[in-house]
N, C-alpha and C positions, 0 to 999 in steps of 0.2 A: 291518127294517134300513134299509130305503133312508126312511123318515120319518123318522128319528133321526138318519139324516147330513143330510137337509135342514133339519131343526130346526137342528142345529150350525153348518149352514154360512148359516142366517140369522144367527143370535147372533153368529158371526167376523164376516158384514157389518157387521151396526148397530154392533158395536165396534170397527170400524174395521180388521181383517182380510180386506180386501176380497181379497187376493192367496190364501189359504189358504180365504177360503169360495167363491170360483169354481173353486178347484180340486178343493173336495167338490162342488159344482153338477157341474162334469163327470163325477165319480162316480157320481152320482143317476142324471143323466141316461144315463151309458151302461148302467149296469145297469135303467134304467126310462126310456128313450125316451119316455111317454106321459105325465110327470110333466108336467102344466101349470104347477102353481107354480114348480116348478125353472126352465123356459123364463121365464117373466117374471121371477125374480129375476135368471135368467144377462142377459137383456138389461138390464139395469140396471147389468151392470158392464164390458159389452163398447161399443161401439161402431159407426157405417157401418153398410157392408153386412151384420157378423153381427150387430148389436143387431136390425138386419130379421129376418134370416132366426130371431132367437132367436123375436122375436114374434112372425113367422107359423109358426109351429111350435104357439104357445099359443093363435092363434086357430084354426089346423086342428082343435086338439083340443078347441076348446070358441068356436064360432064366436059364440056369444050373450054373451060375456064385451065387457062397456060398456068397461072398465079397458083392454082388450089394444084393442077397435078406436082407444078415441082416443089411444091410446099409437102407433099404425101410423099413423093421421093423421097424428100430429105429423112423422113420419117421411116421409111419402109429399108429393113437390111436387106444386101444382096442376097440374094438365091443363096444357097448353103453348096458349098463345093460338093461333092460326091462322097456321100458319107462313110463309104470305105471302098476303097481302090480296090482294083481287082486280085491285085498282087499280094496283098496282105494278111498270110494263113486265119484262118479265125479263130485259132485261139490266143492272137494276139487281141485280138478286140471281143475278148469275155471278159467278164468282170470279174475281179482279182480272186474272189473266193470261188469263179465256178471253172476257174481255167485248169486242164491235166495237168495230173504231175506225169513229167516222163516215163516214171516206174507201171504208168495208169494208161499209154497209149502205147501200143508196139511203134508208131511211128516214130514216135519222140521218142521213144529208148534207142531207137536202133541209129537213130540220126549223132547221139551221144560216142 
């Protein structure tokens, strides 16, 4: 049963019943949780954070699938550069009401 409704609810997507074949995906899926293709179809119609959490569902259940990892790339931002350089005094990176005033650090006055 639950292959028949995911058969139907591709055929409503490719013809353009995208509203009606994500609502048999959620059929599938709650009757069959482990269904991988249902999880990659259902992320292709959702979005954010559930089109993520659709495809990490489909890579938990089949972590060697090439298709689901660079589909999660695409989705995932790079690593965050180095969130403050070394070089960078730190009272340039306080926040604008907590930073000295020169009159307030012998550093900063004497550097004036």
């Amino acid at each position: 049963m639950t292959e028949s409704k995911l058969q139907e609810a591709v055929a409503l997507i490719r013809s353009g019943g995208r509203q009606n074949g994500q609502r048999l995906l959620g059929e599938v899926l709650a009757g069959d949780p482990g269904n991988e293709l249902a999880w990659l179809w259902m992320s292709g119609l959702v979005s954010g954070d559930k089109q993520r959490y659709c495809l990490q569902k489909a890579q938990s259940l089949n972590p060697e699938n090439a298709q689901t990892r660079q589909l999660l790339a695409k989705l995932t931002p790079p690593p965050p550069a180095d969130p403050m350089p070394q070089d960078v005094p730190a009272a340039v990176v306080l926040e604008p009401g907590l930073q000295s005033q020169p009159e307030d650090d012998p550093e900063l006055s004497a550097a004036q």
